[in-house]
Wavefront OBJ file of the C-alpha trace (Angstrom):
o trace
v -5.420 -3.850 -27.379
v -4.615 -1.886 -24.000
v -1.857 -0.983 -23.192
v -0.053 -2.518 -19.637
v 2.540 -2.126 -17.040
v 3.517 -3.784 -14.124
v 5.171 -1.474 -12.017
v 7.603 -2.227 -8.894
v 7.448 0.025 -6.190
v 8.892 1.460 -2.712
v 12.540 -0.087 -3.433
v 15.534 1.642 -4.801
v 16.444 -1.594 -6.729
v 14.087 -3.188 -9.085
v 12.067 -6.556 -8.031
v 12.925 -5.420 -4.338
v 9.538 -3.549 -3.633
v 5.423 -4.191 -4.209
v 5.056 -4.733 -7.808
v 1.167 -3.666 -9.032
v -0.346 -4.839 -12.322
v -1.860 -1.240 -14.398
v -4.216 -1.313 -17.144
v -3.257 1.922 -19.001
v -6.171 1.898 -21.226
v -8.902 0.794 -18.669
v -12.192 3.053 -20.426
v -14.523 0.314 -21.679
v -13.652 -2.772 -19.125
v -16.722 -3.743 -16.813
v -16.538 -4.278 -12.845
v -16.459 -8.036 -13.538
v -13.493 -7.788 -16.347
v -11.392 -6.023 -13.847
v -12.027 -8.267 -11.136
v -11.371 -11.440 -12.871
v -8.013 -9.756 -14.584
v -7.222 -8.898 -10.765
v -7.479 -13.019 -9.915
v -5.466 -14.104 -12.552
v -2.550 -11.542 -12.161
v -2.019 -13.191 -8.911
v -0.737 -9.711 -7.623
v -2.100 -7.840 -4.364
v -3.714 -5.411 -6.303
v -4.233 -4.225 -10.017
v -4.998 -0.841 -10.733
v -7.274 0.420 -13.577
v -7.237 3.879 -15.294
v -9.604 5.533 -16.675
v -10.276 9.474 -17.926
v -11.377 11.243 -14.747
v -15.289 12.730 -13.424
v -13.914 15.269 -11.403
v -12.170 18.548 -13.360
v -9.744 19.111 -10.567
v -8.247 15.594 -11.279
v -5.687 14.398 -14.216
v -6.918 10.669 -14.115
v -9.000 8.292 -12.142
v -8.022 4.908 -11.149
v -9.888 2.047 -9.426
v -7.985 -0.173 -7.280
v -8.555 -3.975 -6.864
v -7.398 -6.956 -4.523
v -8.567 -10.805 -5.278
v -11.517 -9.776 -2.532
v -12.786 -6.640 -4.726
v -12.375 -3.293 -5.150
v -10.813 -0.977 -3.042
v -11.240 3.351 -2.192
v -7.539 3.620 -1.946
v -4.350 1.596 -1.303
v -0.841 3.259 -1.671
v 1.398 1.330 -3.761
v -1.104 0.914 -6.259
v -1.603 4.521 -6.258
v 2.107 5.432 -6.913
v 2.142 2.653 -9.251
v -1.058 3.743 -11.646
v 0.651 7.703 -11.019
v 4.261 5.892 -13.227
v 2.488 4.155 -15.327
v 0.312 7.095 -16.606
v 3.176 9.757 -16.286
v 5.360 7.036 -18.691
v 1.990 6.530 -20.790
v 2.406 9.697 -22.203
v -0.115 11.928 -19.250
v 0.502 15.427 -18.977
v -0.815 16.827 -15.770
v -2.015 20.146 -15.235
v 0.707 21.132 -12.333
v 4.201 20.708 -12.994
v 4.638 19.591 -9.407
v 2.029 17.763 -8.639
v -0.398 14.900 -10.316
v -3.906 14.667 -8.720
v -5.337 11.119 -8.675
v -8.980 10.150 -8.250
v -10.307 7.258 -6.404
v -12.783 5.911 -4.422
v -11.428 7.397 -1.732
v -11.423 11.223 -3.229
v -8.924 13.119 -4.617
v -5.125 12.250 -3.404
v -1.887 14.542 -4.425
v 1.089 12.771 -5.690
v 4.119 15.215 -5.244
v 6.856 14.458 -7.804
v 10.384 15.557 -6.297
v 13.815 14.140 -6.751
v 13.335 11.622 -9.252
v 10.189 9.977 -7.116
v 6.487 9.969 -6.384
v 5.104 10.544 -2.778
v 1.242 10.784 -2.323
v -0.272 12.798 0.466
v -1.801 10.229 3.419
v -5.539 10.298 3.090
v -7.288 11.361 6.177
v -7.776 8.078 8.666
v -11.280 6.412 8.477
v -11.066 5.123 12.237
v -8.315 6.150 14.873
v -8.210 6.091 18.499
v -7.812 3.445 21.275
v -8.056 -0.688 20.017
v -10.186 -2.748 22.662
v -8.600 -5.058 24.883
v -10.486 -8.372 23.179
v -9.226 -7.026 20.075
v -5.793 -6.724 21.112
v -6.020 -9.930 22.553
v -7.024 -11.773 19.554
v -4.369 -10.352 17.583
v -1.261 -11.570 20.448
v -3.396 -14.738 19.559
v -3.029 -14.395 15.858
v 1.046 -13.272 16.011
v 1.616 -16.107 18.259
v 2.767 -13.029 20.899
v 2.418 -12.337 24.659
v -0.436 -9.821 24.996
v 1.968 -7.891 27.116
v 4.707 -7.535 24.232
v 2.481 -5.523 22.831
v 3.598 -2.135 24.154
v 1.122 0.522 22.131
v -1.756 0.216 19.633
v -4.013 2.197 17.962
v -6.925 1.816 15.093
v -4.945 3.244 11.827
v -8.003 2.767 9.002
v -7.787 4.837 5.770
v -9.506 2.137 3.862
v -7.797 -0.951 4.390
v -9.222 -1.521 7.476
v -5.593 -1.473 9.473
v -5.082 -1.978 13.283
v -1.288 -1.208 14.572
v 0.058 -2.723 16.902
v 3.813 -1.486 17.987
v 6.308 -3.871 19.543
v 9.465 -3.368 21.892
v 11.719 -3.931 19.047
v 12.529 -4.081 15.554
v 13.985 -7.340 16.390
v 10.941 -8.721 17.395
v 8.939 -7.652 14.925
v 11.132 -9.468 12.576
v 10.800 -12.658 15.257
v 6.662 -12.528 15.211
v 5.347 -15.686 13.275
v 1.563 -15.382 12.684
v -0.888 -17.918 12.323
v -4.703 -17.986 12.635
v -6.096 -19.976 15.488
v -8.111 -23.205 14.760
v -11.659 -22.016 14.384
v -10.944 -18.177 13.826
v -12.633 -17.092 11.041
v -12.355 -13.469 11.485
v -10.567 -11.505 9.092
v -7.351 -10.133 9.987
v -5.751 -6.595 8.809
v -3.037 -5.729 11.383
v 0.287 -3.973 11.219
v 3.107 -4.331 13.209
v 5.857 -1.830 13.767
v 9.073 -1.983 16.078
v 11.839 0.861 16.376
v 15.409 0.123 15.071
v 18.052 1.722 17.414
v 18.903 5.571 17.231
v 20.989 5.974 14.378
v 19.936 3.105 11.991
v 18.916 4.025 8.415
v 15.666 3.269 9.198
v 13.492 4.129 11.697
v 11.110 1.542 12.314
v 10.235 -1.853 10.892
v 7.027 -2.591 9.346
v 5.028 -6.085 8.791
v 1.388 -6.178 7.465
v -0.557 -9.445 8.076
v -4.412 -9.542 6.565
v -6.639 -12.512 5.478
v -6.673 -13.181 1.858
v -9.863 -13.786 -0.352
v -9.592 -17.204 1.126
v -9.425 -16.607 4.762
v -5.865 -17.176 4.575
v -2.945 -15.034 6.858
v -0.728 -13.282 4.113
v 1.960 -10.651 4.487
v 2.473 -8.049 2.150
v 6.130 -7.006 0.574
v 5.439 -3.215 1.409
v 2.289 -1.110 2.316
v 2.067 2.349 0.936
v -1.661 2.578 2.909
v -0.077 1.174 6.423
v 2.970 3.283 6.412
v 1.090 6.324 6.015
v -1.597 5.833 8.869
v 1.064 4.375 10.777
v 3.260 7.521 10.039
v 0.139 10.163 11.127
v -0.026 7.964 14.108
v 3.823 7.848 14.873
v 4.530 11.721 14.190
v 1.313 12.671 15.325
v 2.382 11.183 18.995
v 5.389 12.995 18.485
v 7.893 9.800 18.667
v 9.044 10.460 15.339
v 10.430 13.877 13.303
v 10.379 13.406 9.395
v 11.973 12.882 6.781
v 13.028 9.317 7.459
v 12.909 6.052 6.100
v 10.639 3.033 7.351
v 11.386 -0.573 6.412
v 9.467 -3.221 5.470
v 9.519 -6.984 3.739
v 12.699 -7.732 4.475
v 11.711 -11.382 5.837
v 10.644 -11.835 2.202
v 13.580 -10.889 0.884
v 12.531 -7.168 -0.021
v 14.088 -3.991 0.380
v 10.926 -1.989 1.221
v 12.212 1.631 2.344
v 9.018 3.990 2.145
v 9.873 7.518 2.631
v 8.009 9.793 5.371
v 7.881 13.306 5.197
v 5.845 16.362 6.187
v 4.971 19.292 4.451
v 4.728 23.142 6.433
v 0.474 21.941 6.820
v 1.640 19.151 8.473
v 0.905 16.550 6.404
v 2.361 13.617 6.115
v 3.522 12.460 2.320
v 4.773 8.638 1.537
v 7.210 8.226 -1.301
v 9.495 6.005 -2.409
v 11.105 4.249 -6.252
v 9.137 3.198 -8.755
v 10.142 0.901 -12.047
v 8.340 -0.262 -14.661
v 9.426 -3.939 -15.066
v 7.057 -5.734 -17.704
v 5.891 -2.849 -20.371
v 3.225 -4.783 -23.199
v -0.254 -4.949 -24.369
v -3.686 -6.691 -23.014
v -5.923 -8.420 -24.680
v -9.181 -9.444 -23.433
v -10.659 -12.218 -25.897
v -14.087 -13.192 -24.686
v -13.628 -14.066 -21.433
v -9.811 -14.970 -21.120
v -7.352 -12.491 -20.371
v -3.789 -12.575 -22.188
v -0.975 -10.463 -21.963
v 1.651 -10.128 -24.374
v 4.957 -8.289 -24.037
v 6.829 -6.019 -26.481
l 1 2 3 4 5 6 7 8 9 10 11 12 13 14 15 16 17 18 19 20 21 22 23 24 25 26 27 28 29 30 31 32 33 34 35 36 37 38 39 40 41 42 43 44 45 46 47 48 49 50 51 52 53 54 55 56 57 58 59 60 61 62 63 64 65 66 67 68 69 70 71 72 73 74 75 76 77 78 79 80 81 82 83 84 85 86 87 88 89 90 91 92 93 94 95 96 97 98 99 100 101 102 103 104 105 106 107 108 109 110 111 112 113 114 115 116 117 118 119 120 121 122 123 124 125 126 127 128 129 130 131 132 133 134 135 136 137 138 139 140 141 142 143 144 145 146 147 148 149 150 151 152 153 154 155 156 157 158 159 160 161 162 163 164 165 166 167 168 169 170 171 172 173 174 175 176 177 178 179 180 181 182 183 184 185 186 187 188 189 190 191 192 193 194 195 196 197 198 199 200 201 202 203 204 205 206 207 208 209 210 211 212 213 214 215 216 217 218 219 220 221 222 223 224 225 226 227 228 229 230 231 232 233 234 235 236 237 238 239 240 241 242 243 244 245 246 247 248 249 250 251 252 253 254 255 256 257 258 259 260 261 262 263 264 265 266 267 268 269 270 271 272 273 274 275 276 277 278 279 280 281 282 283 284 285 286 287 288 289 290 291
């Protein structure tokens, strides 16, 4: 038996955020095992933990999606951090847990009754080409001139952002792959609410599937932190504030930005345990069973 949670996270109010499927007990389970648990939890992502190979770290996690494994993705990593804190893990800082994954070593600051991890440094930045950014107006069903900024925002995912006049029409945008485009897709859109709003921007992430199919996640831990470096880092916005995002699938996604005296950026937000039970893995089926 291992034990499981499935965590809910980035939403003050449970079943409102990202929820992520952790294997508490992970030591043991093969690349294959994890993979074909990661299928049939139907989830974005499933997280894995397992004792760590690096001293300076309290626990190492691996990170899957239905296409394979990933080097980092954010609400998976605040996820596996509440699910091993409520586990019973004891880390060595009283401030600070210090997660490993394939991506390296990421602080999760624990302030206020939350978890906020420190935004890995971006794998590809910089200026998006102009065939790019026209197959992406393509994809969003946009004018290529509606798009009024972009930039290359990678810390694993493989994110492009892509920043609209509006809020509002981010919320309007209604994607759809082009007959014949096979190409995957991992592109974020962001749109500023007006001065004053509780939030600062809103936030949609459209990627391909394992099936080549357009998807859009609840809320992105991974986007809104390259999306932050890129937004503070061009100075249009000063932390702390709120971003938004799912909230055309009925989610109340509010990540929280904020920036340490370094200058770097942190993304936190609420995290519940919702389903709390054990795993069993008979053969080659996977059950779960809840207390």
């Amino acid at each position: 038996m291992r034990r499981f949670q499935q965590v809910d996270v980035f939403s003050p109010e449970p079943l409102q955020g990202n929820p992520v499927a952790v294997v508490v007990d992970a030591e043991g389970l093969t690349s294959e095992q994890m993979e074909r648990f990661t299928r049939w939890s139907n989830l974005s992502e499933a997280t894995f933990l397992l004792p760590p190979t690096d001293p300076a770290a309290d626990y190492r996690v691996r990170i899957f999606s239905a296409a394979g494994e990933l080097p980092f993705a954010g609400h998976p990593t605040l996820g596996s951090c509440h699910a091993w804190l409520r586990a019973g893990g004891r880390p060595r800082d009283d401030e600070h847990v210090v997660q490993e994954c394939g991506t390296g070593l990421v602080p999760i600051r624990r302030a206020d009754g939350q978890l906020a991890f420190r935004a890995p440094p971006l794998r590809r930045s910089g200026p998006v080409a102009e065939a790019d950014l026209a197959r992406i107006a393509r994809v969003l069903r946009i004018d290529r001139e509606a798009i009024v900024d972009s930039q290359w925002v990678d810390n694993g995912p493989g994110w492009v952002a892509v920043m609209l006049a509006s809020a509002e029409a981010v919320l309007d945008v209604s994607p759809a792959l082009p007959t014949g485009d096979a190409e995957r897709v991992d592109v974020g859109i962001v749109g500023t609410y007006p001065p004053g709003a509780p939030c600062a921007y809103e936030v949609r992430a459209i990627f391909s599937n394992d099936r080549g199919q357009l998807v859009e996640d609840p809320v992105t831990g991974s986007l809104n932190a390259s999306l932050a470096q890129w937004l503070v880092g061009s100075g249009r916005f000063e932390p702390p504030y709120l971003a938004s995002q799912g909230t055309l699938l009925g989610r109340t996604g509010r990540p929280a930005i904020s920036r340490d005296p370094a200058g770097s950026i942190w993304v936190g937000g609420a995290t519940h345990t919702v389903v709390e039970g054990e795993l069993r893995l008979v053969g080659q089926a996977t059950v779960t069973t809840t207390e």
